[in-house]
OpenMM code with the backbone's topology and positions (N, CA, C; nanometers):
from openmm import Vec3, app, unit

residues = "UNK UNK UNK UNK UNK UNK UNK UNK UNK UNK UNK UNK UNK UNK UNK UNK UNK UNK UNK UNK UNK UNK UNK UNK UNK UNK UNK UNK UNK UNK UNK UNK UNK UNK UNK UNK UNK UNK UNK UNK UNK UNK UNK UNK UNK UNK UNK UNK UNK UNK UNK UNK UNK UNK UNK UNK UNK UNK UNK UNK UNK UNK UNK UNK UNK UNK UNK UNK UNK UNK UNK UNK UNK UNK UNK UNK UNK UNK UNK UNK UNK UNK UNK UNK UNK UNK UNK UNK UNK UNK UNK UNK UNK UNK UNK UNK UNK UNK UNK UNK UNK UNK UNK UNK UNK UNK UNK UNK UNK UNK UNK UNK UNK UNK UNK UNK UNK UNK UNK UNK UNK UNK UNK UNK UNK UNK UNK UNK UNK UNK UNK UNK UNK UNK UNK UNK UNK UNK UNK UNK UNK UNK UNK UNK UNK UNK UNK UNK UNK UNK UNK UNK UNK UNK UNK UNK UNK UNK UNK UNK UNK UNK UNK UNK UNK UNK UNK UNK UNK UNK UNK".split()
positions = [
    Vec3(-2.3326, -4.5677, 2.3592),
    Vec3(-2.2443, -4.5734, 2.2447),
    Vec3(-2.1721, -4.4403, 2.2240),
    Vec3(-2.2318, -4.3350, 2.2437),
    Vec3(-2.1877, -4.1793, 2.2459),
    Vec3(-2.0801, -4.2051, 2.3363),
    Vec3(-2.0961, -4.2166, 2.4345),
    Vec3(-1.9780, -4.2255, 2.5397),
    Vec3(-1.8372, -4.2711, 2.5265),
    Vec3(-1.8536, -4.3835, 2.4110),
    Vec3(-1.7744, -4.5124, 2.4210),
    Vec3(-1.6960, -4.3935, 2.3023),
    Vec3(-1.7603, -4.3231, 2.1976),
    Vec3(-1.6786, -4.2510, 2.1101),
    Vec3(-1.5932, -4.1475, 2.2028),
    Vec3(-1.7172, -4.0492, 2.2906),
    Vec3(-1.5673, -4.0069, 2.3329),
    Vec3(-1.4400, -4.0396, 2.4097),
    Vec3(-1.5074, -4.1270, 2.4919),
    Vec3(-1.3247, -4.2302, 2.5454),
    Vec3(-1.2525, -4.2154, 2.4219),
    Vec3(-1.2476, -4.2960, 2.3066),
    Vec3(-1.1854, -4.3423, 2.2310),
    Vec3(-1.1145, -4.1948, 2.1515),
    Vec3(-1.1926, -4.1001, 2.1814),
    Vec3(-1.1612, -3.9464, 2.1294),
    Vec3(-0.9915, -3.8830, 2.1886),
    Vec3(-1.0484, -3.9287, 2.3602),
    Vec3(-0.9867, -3.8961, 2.4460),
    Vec3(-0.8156, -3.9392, 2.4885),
    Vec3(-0.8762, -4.0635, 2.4349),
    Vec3(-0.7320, -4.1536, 2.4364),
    Vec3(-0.6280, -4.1411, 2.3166),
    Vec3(-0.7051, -4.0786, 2.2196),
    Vec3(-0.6536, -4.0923, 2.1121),
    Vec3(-0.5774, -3.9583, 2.1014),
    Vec3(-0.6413, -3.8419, 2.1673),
    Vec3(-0.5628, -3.7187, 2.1838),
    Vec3(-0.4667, -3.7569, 2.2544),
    Vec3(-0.4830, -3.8111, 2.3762),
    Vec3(-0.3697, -3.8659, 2.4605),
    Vec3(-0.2061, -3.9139, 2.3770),
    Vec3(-0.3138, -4.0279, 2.2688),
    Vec3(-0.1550, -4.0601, 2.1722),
    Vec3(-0.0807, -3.9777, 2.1570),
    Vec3(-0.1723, -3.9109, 2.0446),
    Vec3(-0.1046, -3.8136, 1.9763),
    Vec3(-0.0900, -3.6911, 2.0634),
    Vec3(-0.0817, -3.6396, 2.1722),
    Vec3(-0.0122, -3.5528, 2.2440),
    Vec3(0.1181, -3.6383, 2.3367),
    Vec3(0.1038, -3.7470, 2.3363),
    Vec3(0.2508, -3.8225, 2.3964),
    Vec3(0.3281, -3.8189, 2.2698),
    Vec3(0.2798, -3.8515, 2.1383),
    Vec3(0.3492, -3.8546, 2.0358),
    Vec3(0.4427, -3.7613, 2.0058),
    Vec3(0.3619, -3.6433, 2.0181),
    Vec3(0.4121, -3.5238, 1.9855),
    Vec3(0.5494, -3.4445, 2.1251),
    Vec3(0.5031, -3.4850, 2.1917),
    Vec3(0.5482, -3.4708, 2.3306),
    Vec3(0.7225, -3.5361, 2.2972),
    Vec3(0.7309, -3.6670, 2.2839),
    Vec3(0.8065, -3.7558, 2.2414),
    Vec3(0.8977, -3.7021, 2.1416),
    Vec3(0.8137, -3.6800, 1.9937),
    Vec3(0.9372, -3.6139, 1.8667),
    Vec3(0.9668, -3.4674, 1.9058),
    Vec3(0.9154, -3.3456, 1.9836),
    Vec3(0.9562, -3.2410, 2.0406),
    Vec3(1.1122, -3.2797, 2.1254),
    Vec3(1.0673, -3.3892, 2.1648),
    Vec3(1.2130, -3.4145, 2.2619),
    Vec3(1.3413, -3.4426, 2.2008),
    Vec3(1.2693, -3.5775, 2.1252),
    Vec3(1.3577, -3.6448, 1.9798),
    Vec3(1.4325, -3.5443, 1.8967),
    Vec3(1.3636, -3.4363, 1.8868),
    Vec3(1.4209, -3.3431, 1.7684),
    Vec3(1.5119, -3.2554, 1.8906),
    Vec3(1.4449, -3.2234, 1.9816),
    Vec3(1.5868, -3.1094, 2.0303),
    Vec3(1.6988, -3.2063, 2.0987),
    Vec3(1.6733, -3.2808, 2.1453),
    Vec3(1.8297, -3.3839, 2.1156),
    Vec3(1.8923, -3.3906, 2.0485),
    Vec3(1.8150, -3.3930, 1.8745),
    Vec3(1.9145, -3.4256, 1.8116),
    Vec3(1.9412, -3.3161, 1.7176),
    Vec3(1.9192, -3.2271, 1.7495),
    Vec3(1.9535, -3.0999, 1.7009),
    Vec3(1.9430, -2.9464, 1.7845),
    Vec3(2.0069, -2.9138, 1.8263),
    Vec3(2.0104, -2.7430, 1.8921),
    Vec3(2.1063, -2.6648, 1.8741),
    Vec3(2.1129, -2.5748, 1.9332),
    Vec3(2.2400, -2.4547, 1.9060),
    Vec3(2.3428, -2.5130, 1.9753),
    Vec3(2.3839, -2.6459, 2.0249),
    Vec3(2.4884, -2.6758, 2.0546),
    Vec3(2.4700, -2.8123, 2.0167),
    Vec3(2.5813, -2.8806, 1.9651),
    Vec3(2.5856, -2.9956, 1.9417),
    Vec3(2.5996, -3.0783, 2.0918),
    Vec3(2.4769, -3.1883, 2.1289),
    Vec3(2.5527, -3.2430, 2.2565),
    Vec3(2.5060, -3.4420, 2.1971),
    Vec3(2.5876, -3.5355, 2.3092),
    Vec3(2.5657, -3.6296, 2.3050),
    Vec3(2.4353, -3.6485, 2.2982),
    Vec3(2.3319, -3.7623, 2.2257),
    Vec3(2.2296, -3.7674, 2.2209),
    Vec3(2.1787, -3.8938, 2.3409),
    Vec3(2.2607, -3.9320, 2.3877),
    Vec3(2.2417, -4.0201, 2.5352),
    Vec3(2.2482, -3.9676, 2.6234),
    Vec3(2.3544, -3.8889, 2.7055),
    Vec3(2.3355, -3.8133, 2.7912),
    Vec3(2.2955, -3.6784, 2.7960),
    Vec3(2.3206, -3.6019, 2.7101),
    Vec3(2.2262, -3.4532, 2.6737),
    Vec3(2.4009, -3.3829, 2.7017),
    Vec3(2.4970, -3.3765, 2.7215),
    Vec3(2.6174, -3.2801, 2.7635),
    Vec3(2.6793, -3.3040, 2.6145),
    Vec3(2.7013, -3.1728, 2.6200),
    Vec3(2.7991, -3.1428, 2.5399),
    Vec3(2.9530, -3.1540, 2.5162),
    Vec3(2.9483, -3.1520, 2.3927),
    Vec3(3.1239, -3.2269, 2.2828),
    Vec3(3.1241, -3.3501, 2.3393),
    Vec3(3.0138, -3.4659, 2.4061),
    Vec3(3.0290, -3.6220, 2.4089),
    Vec3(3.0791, -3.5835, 2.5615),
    Vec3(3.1220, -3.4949, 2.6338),
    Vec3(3.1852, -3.4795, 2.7499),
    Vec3(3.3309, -3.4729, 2.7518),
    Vec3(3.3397, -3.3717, 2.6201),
    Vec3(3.4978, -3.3397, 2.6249),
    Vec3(3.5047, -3.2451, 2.7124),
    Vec3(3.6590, -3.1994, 2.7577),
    Vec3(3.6918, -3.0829, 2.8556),
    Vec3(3.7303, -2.9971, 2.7149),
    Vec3(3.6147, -2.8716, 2.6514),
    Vec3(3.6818, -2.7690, 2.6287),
    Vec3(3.7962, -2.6958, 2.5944),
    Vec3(3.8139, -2.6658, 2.7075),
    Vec3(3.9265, -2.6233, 2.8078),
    Vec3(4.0650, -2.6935, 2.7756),
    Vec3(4.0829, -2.8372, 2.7495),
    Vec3(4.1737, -2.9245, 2.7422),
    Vec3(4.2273, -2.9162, 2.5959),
    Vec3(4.1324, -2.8901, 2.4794),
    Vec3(4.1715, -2.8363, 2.3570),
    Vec3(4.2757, -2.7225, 2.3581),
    Vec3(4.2972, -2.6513, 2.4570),
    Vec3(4.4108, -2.5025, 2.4007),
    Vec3(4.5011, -2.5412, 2.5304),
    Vec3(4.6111, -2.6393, 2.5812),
    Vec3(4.6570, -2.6415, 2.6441),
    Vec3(4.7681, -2.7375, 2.5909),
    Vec3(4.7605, -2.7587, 2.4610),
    Vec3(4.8800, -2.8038, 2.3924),
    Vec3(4.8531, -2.9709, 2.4468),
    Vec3(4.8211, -2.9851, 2.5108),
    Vec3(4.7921, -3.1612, 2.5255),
    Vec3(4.6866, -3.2075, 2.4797),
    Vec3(4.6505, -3.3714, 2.4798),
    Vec3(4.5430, -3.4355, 2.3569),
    Vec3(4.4112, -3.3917, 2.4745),
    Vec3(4.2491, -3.3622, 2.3537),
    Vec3(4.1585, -3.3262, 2.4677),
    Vec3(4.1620, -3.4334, 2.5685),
    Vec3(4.0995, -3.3887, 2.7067),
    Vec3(4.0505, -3.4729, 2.8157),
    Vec3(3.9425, -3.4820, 2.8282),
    Vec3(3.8777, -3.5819, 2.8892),
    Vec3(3.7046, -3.6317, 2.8989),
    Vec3(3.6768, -3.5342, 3.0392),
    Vec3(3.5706, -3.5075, 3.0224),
    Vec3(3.5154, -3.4613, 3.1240),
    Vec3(3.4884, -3.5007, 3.2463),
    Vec3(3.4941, -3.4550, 3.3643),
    Vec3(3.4369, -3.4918, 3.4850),
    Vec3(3.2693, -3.4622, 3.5189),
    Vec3(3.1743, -3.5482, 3.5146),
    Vec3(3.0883, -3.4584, 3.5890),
    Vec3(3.0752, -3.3942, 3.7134),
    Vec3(3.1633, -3.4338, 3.8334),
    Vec3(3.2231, -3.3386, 3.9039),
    Vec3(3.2216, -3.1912, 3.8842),
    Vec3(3.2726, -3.1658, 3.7777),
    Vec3(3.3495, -3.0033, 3.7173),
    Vec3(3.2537, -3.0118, 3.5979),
    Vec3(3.0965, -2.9619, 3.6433),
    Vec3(3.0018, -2.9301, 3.5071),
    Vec3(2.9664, -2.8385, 3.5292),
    Vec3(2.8955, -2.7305, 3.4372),
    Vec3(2.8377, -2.6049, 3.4225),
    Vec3(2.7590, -2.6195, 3.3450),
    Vec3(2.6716, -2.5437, 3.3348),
    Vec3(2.5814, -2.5051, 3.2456),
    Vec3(2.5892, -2.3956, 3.1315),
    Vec3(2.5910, -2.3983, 3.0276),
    Vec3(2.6130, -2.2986, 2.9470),
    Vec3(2.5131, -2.3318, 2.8466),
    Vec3(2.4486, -2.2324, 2.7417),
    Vec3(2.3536, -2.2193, 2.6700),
    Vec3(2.2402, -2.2922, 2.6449),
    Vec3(2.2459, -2.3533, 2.7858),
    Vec3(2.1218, -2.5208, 2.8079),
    Vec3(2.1435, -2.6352, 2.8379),
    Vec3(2.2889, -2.6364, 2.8234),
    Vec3(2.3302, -2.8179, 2.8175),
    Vec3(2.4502, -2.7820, 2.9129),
    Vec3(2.4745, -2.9019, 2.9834),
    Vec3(2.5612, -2.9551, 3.0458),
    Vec3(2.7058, -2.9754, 2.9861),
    Vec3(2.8138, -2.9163, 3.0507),
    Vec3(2.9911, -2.8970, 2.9428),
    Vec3(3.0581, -2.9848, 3.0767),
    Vec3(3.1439, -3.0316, 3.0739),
    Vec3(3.2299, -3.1195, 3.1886),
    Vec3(3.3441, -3.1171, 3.1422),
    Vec3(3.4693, -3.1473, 3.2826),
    Vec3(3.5686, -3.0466, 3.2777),
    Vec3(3.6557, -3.1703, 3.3390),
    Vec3(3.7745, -3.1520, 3.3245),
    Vec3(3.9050, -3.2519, 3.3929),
    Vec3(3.9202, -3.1884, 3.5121),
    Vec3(3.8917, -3.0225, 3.5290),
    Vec3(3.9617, -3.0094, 3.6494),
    Vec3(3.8564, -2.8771, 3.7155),
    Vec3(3.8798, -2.8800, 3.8869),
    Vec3(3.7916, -2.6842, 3.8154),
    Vec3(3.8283, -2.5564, 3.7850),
    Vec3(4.0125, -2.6098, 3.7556),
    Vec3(4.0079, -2.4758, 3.7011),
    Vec3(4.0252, -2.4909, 3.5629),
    Vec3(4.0070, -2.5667, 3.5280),
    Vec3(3.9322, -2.5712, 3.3424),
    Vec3(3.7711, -2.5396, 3.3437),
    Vec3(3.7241, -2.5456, 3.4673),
    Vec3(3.5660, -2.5034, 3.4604),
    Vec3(3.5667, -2.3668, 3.4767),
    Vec3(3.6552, -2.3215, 3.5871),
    Vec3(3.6672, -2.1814, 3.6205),
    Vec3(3.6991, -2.1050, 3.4955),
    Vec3(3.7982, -2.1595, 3.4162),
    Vec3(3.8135, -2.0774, 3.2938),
    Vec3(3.7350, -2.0606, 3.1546),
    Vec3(3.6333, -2.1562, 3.1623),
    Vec3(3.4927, -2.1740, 3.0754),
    Vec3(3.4268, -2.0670, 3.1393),
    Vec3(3.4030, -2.0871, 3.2821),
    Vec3(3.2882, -1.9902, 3.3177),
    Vec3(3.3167, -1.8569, 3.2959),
    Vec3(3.4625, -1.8222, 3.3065),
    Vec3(3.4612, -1.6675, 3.3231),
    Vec3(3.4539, -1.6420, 3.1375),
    Vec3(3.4915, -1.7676, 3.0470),
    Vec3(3.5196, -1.6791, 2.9015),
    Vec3(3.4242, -1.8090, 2.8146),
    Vec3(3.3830, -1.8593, 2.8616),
    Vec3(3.2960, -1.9996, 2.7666),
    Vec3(3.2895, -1.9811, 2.6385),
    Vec3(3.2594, -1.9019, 2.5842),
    Vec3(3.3089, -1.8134, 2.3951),
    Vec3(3.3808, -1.8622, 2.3764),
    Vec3(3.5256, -1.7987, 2.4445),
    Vec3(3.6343, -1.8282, 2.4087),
    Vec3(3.6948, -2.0006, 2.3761),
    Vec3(3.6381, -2.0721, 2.4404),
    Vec3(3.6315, -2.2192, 2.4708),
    Vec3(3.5473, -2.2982, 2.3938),
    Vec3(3.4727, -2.3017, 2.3685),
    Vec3(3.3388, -2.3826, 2.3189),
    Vec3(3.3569, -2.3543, 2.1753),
    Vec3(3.3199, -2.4506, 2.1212),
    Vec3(3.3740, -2.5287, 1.9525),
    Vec3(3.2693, -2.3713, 1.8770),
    Vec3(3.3406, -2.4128, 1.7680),
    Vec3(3.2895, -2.2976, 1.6683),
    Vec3(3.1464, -2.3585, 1.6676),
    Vec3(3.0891, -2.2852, 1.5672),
    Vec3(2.9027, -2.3234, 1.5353),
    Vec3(2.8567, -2.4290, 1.6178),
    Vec3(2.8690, -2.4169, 1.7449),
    Vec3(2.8532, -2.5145, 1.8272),
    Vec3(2.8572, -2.6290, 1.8336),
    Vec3(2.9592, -2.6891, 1.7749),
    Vec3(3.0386, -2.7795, 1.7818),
    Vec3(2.9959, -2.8716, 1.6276),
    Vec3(2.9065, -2.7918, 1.5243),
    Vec3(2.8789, -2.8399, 1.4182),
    Vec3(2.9942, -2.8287, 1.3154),
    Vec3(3.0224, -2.9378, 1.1590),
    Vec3(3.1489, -2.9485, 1.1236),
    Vec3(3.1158, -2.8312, 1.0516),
    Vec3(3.2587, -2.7775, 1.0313),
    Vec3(3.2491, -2.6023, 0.9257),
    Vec3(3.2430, -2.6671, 0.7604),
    Vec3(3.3249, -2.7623, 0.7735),
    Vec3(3.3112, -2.8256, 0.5879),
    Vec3(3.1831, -2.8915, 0.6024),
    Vec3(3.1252, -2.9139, 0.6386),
    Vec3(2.9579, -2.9216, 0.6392),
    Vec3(2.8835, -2.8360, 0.5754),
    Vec3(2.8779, -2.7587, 0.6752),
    Vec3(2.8234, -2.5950, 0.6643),
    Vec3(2.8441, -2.5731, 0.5888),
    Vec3(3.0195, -2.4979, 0.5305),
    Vec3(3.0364, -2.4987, 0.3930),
    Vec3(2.9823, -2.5339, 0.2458),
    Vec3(2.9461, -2.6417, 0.3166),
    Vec3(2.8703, -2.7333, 0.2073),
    Vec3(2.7167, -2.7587, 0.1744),
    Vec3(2.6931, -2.6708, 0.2812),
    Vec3(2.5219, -2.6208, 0.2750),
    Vec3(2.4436, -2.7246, 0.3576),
    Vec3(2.4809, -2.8010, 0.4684),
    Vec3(2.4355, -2.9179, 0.5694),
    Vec3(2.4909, -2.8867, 0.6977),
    Vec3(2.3976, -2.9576, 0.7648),
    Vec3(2.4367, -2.9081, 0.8990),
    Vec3(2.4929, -3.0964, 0.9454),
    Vec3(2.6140, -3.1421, 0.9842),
    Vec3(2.6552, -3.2281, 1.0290),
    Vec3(2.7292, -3.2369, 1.1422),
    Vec3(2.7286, -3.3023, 1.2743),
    Vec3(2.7614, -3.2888, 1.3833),
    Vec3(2.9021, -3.3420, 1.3570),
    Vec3(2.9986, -3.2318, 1.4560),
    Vec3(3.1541, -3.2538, 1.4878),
    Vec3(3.1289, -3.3959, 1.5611),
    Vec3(3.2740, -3.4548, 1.5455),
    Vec3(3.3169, -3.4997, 1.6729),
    Vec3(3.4292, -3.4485, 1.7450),
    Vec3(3.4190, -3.5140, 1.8641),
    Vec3(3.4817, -3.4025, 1.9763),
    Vec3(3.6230, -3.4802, 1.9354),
    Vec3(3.6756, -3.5733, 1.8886),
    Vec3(3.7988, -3.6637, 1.8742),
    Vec3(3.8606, -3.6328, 1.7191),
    Vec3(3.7471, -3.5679, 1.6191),
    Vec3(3.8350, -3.4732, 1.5246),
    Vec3(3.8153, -3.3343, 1.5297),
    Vec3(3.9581, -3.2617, 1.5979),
    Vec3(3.9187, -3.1191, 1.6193),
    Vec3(4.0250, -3.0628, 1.5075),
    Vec3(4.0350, -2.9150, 1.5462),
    Vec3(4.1543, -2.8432, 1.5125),
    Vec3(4.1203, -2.7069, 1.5822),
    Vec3(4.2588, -2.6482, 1.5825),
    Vec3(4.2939, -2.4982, 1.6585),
    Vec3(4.3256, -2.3939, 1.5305),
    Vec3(4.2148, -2.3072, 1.5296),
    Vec3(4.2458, -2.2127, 1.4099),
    Vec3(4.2388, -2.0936, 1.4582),
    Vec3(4.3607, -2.0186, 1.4505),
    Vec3(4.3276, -1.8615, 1.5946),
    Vec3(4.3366, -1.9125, 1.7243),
    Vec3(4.2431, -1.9071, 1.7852),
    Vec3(4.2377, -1.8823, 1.8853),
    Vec3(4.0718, -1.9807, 1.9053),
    Vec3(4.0553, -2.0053, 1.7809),
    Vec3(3.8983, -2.1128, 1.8027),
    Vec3(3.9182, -2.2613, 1.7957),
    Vec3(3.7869, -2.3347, 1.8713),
    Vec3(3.8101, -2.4536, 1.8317),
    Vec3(3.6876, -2.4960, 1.7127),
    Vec3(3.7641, -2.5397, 1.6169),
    Vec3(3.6635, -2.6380, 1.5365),
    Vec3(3.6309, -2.8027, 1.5311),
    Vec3(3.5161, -2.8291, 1.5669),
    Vec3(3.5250, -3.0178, 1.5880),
    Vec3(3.4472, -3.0449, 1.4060),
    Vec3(3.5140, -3.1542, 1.3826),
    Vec3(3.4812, -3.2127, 1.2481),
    Vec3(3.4238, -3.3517, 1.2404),
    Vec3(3.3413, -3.3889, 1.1165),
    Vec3(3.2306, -3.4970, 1.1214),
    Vec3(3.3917, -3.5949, 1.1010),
    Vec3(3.4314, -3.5932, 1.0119),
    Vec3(3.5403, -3.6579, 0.9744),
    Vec3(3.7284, -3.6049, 0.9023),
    Vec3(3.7996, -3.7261, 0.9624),
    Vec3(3.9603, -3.6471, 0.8987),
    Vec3(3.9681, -3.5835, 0.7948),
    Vec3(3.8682, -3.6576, 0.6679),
    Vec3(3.8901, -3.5476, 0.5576),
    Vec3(3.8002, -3.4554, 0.5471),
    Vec3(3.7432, -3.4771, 0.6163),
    Vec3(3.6664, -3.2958, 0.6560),
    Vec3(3.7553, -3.1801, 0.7054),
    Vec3(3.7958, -3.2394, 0.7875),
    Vec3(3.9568, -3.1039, 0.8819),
    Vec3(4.0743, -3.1396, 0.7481),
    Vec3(4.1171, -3.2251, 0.6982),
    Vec3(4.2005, -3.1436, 0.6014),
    Vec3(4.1567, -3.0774, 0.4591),
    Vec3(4.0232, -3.1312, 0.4615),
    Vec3(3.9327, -2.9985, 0.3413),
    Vec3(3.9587, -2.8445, 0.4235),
    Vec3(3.9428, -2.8673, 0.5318),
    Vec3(3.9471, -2.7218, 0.5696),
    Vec3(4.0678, -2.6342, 0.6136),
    Vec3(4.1711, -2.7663, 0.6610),
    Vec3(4.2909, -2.7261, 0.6682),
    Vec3(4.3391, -2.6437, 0.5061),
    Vec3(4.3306, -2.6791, 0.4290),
    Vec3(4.3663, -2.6375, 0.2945),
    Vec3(4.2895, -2.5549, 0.2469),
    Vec3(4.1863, -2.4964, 0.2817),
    Vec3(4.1250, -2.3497, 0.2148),
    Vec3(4.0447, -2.2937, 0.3478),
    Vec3(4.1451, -2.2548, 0.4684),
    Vec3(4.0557, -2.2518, 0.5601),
    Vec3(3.9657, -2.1082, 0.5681),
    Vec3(4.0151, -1.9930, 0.4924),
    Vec3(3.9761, -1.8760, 0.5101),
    Vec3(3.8042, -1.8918, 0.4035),
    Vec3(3.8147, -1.9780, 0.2931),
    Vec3(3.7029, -1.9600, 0.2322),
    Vec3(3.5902, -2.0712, 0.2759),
    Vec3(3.6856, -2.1392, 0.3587),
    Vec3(3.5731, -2.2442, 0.4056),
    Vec3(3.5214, -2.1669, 0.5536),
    Vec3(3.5266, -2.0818, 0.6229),
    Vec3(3.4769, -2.0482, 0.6845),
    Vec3(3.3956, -1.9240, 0.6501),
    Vec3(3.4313, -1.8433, 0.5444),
    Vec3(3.3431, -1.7857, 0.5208),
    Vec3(3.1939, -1.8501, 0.4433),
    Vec3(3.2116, -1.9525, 0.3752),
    Vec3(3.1096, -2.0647, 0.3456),
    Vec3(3.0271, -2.0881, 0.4443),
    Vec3(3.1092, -2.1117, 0.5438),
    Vec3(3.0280, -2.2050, 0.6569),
    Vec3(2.9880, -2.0913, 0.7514),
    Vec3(3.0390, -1.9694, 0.7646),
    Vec3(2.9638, -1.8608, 0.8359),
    Vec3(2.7961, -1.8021, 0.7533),
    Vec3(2.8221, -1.8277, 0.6351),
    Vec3(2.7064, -1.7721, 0.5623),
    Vec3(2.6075, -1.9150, 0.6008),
    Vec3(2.6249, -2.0058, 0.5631),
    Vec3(2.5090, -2.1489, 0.5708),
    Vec3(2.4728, -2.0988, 0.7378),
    Vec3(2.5539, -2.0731, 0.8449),
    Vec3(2.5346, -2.1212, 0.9701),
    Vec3(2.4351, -2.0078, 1.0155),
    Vec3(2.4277, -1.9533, 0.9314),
    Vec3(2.3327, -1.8123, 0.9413),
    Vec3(2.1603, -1.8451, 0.8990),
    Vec3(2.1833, -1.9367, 0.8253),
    Vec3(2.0588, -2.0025, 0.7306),
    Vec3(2.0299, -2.1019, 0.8113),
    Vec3(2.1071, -2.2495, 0.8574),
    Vec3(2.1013, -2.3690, 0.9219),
    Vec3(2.1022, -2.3747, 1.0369),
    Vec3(2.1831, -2.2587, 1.1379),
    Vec3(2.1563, -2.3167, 1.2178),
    Vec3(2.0325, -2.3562, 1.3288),
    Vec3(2.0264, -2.4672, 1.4328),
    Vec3(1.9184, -2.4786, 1.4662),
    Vec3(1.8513, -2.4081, 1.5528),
    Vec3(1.7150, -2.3699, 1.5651),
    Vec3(1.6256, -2.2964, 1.6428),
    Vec3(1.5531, -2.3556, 1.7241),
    Vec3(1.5520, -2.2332, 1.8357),
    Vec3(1.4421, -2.3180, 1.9652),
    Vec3(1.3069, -2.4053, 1.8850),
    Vec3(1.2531, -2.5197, 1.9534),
    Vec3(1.1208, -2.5706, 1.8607),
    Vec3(1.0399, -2.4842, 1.8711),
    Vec3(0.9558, -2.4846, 1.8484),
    Vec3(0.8190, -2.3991, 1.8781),
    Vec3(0.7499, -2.4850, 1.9312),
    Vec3(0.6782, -2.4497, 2.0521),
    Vec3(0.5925, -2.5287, 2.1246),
    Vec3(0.4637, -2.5159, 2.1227),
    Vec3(0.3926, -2.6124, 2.0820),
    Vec3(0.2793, -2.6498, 2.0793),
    Vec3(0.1694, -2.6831, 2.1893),
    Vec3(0.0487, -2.6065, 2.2138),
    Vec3(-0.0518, -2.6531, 2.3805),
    Vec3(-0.1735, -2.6865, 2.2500),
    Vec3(-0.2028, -2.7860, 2.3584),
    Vec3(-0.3516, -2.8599, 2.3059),
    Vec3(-0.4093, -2.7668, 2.4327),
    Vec3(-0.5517, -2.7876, 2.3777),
    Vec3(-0.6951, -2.7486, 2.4936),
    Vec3(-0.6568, -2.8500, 2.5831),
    Vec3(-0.7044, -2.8097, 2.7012),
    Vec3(-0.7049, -2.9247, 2.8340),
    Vec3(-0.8484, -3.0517, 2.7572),
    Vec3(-0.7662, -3.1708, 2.7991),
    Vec3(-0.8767, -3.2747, 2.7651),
    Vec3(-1.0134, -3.2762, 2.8651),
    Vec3(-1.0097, -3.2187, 2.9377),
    Vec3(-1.1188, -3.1828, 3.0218),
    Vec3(-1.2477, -3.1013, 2.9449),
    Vec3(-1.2408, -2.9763, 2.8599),
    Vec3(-1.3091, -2.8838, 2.7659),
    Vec3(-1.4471, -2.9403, 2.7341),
    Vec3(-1.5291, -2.9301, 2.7773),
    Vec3(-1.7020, -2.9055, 2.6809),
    Vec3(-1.6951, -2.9534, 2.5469),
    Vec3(-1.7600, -3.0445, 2.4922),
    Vec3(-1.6865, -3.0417, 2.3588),
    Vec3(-1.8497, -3.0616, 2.2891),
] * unit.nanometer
topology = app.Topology()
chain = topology.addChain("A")
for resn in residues:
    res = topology.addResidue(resn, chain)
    for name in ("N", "CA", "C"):
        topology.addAtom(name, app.Element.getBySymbol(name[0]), res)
């Protein structure tokens, strides 16, 4: 009967370390220092970047023309829209990593989409929604200082990772 408890001990750590295993994953999908698709893991949904400051509507990405930048996967129309990520990717890649600034502003962290953007300077900003980019179109200097202070507070952090004892242990 002793025995039969610890199987049942054993398996049960098992759950709950797949469990945990599982929402560790769940959560950095759906939240990290870069906003990416939560189906494929690449970032802006697999917009081209790059295709935002070239005066034409963005382009979808190739996975062909992908890189890696701050963990996640970015895809490109061409490679020299990749070539020009790689040498300046800053320069390219959505503000607060691709999170909306009237969000932020607003003390929440809500994911852009890559299909509502805007060009402010020389940056790109992606927005949850249209009247989000013309909230910000219309007070854009105080909405970014809003959303620079929250993004300082909100934004997201590596998880912290958690080790169990090996299920093997003396117990």
């Amino acid at each position: 009967m002793m025995q039969m408890g610890k199987e049942n001990l054993t398996l049960l750590r098992g759950a709950l370390l797949g469990v945990l295993v599982f929402l560790a994953g769940w959560a950095a999908a759906q939240e990290g220092p870069v906003v990416v698709d939560p189906l494929t893991g690449v970032a802006m949904g697999g917009y081209d970047p790059v295709s935002y400051f070239d005066g034409t509507m963005p382009q979808p990405g190739n996975p062909a023309y992908a890189v890696q930048w701050q963990g996640v996967p970015w895809h490109f129309a061409s490679q020299a829209n990749r070539d020009a990520f790689s040498e300046a990717p800053a320069a390219y890649a959505p503000q607060f990593g691709g999170y909306d600034p009237m969000a932020l502003a607003r003390g929440y962290l809500s994911r852009g989409n890559p299909q509502i953007s805007a060009i402010h300077g020389d940056a790109l900003f992606l927005f949850y929604s249209v009247g989000n980019r013309a909230a910000f179109a219309a007070s854009v200097a105080a909405s970014l200082g809003r959303a620079g202070e929250a993004w300082e507070r909100l934004r997201p952090r590596p998880l912290l990772r958690v080790s169990l004892p090996e299920s093997g242990s003396a117990g």
